[in-house]
OpenMM code with the backbone's topology and positions (N, CA, C; nanometers):
from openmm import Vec3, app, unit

residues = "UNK UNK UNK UNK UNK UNK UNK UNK UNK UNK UNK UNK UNK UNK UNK UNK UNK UNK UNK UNK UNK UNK UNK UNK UNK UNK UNK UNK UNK UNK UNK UNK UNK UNK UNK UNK UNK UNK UNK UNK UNK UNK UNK UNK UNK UNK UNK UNK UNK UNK UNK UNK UNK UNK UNK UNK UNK UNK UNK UNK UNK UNK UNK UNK UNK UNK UNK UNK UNK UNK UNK".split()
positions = [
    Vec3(3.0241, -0.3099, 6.5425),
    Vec3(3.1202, -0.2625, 6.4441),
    Vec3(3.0511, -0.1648, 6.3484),
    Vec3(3.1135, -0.0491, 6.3619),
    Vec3(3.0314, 0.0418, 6.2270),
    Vec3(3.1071, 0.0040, 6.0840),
    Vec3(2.9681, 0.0338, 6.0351),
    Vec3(3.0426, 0.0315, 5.8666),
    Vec3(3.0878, 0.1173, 5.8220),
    Vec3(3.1802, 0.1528, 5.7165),
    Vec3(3.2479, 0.2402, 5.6657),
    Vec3(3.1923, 0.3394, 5.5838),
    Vec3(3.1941, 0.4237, 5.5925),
    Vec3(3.1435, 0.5573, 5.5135),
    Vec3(3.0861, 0.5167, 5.3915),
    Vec3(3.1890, 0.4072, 5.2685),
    Vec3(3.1237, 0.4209, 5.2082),
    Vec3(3.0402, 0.3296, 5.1716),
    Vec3(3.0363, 0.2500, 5.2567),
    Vec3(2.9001, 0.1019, 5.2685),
    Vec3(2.7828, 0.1840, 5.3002),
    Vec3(2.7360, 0.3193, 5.4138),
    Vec3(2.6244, 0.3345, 5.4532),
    Vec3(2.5499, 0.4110, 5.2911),
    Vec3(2.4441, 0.3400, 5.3501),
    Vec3(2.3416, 0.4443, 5.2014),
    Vec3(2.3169, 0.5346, 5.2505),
    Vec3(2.3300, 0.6437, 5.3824),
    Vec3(2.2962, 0.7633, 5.3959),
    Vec3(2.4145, 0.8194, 5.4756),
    Vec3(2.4219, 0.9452, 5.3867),
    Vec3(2.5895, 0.9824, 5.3781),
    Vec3(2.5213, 1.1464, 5.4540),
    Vec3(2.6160, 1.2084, 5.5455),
    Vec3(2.6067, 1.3477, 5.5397),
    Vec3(2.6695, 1.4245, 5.4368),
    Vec3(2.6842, 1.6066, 5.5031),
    Vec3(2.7519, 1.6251, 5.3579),
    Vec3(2.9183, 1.6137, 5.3761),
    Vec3(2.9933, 1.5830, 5.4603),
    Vec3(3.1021, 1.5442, 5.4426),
    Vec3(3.1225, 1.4146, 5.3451),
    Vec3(3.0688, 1.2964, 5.4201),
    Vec3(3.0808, 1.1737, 5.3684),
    Vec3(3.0004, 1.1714, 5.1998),
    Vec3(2.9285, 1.2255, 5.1697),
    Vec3(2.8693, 1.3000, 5.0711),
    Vec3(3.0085, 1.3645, 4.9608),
    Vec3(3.0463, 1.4496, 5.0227),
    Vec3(3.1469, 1.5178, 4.9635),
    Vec3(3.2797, 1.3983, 4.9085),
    Vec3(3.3039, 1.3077, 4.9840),
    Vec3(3.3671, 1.2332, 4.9774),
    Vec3(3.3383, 1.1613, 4.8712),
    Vec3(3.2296, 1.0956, 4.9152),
    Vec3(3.1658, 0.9986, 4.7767),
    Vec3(3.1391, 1.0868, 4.6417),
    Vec3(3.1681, 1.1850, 4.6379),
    Vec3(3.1466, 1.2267, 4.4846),
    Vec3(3.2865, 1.3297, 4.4832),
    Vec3(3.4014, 1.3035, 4.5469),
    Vec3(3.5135, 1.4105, 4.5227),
    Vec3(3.4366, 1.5430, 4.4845),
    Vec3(3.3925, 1.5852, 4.5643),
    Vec3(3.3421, 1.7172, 4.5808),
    Vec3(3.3978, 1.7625, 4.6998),
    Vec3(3.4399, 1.9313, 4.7261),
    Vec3(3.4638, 1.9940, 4.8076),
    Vec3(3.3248, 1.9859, 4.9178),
    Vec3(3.3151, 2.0214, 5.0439),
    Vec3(3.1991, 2.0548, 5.1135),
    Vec3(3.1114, 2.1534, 5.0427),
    Vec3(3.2234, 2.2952, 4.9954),
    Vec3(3.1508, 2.3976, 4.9905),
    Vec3(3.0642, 2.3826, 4.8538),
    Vec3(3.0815, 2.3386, 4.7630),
    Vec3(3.0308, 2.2528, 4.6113),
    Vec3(2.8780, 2.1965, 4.6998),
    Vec3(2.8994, 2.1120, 4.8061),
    Vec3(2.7981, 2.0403, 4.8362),
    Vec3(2.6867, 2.1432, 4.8390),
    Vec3(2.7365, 2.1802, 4.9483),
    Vec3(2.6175, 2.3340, 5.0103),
    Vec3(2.6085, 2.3731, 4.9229),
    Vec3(2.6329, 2.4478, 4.8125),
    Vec3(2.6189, 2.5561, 4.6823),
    Vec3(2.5044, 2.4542, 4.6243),
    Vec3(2.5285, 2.2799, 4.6318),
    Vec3(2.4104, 2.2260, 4.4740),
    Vec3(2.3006, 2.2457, 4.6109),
    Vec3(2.3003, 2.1945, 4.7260),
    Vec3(2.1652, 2.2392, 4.8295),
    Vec3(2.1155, 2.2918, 4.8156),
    Vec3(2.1781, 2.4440, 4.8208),
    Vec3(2.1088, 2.5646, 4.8137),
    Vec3(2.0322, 2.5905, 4.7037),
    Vec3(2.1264, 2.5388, 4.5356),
    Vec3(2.0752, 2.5575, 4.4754),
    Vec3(1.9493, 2.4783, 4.3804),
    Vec3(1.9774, 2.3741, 4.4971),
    Vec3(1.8044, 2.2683, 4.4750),
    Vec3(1.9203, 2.1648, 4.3406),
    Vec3(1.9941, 2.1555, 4.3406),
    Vec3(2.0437, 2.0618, 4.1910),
    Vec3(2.0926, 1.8863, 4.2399),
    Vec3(2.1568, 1.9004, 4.3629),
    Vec3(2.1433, 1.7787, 4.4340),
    Vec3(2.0575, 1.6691, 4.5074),
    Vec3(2.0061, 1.5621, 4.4534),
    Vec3(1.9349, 1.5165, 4.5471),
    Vec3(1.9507, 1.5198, 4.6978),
    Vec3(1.8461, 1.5524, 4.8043),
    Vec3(1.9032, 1.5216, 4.9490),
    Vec3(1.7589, 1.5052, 5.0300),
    Vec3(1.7810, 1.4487, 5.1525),
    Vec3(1.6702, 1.4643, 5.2594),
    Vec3(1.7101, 1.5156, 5.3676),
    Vec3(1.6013, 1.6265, 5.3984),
    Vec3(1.6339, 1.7179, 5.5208),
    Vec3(1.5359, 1.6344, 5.6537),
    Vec3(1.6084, 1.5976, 5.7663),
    Vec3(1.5585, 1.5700, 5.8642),
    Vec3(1.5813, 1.6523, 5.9724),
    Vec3(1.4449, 1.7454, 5.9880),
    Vec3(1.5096, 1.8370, 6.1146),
    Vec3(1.6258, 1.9398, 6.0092),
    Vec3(1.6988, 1.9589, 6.1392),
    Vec3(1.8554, 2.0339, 6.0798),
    Vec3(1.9420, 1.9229, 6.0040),
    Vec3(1.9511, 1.8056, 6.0009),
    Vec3(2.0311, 1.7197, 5.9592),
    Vec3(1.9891, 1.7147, 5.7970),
    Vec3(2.0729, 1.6964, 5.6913),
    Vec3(2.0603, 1.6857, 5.5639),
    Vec3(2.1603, 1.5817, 5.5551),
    Vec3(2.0789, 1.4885, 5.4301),
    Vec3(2.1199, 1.2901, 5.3982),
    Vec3(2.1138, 1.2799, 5.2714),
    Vec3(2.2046, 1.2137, 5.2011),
    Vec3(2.2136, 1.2240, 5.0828),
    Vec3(2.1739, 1.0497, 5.0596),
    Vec3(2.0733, 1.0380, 5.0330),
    Vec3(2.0954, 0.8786, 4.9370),
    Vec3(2.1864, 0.8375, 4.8695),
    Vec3(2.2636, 0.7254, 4.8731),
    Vec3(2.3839, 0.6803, 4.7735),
    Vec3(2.2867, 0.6416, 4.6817),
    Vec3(2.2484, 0.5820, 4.6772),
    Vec3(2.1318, 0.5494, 4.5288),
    Vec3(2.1258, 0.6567, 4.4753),
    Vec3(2.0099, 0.7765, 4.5391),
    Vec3(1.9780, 0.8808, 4.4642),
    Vec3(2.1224, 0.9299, 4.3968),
    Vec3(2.2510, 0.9456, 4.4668),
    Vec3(2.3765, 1.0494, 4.4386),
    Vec3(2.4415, 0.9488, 4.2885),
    Vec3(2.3850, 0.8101, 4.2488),
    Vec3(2.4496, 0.7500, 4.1755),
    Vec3(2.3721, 0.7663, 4.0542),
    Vec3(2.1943, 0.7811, 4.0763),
    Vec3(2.1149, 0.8633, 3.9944),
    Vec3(2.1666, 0.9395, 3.9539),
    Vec3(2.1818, 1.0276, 3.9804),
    Vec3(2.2454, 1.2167, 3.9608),
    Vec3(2.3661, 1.1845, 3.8933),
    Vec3(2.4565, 1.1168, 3.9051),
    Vec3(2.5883, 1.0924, 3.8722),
    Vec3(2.5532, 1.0575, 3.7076),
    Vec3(2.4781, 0.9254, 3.6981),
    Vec3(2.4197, 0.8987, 3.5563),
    Vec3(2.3572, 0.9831, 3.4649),
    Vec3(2.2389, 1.0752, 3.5261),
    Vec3(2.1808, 1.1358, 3.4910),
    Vec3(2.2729, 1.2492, 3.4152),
    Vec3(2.3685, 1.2977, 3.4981),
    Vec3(2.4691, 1.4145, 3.4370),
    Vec3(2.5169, 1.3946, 3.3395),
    Vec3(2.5456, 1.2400, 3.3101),
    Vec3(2.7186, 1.2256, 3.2365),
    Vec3(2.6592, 1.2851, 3.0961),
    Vec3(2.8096, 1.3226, 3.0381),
    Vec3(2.8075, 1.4253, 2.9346),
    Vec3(2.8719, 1.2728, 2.8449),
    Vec3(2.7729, 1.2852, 2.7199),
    Vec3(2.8165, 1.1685, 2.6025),
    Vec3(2.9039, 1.2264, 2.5111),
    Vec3(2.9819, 1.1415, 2.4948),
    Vec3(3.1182, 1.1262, 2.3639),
    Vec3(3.0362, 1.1898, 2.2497),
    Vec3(3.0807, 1.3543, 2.1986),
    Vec3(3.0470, 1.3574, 2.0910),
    Vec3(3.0252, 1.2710, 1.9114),
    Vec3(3.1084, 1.1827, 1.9293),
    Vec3(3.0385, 1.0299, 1.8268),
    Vec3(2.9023, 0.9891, 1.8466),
    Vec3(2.8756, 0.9755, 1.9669),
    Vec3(2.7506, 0.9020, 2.0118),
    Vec3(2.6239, 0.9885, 1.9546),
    Vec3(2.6753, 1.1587, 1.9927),
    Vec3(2.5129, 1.2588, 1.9390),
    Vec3(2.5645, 1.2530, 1.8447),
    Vec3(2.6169, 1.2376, 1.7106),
    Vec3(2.6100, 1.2785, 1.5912),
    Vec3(2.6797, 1.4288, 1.5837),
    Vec3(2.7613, 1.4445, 1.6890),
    Vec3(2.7940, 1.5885, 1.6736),
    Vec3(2.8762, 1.6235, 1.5467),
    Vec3(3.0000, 1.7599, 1.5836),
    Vec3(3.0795, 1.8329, 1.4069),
    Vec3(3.1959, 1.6777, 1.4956),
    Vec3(3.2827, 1.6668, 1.3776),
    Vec3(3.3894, 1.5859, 1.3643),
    Vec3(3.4947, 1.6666, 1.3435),
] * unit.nanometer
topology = app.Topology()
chain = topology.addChain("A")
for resn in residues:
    res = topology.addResidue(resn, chain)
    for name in ("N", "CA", "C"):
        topology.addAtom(name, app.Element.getBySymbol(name[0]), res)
């Protein structure tokens, strides 16, 4: 029985795309532009779900309350 796309920890960039509601072409663009975590095997490129949940955290933009921002 295979597991479902989003049980495996190594996603291509479809299933990739999926797990972060990203278009494909978004995917390829952060590749290219080195901003996504990924592992290249050969021609094949794998995205860690760990690493992609890293990145996800790492991004989030905080509630201006939290920095002390203008009110």
């Amino acid at each position: 029985m295979q597991r479902s796309t989003l049980e495996q920890r190594y996603l291509d960039v479809h299933a990739a795309s999926i797990y972060l509601g990203m278009s494909e072409k978004a995917i390829r663009y952060k590749i290219e532009s080195r901003t996504l975590p990924f592992t290249r095997a050969g021609h094949s490129i794998r995205f860690d779900r760990l690493e992609l949940d890293k990145f996800l955290a790492g991004n989030a933009v905080k509630p201006l309350g939290a920095m002390g921002g203008r009110r």
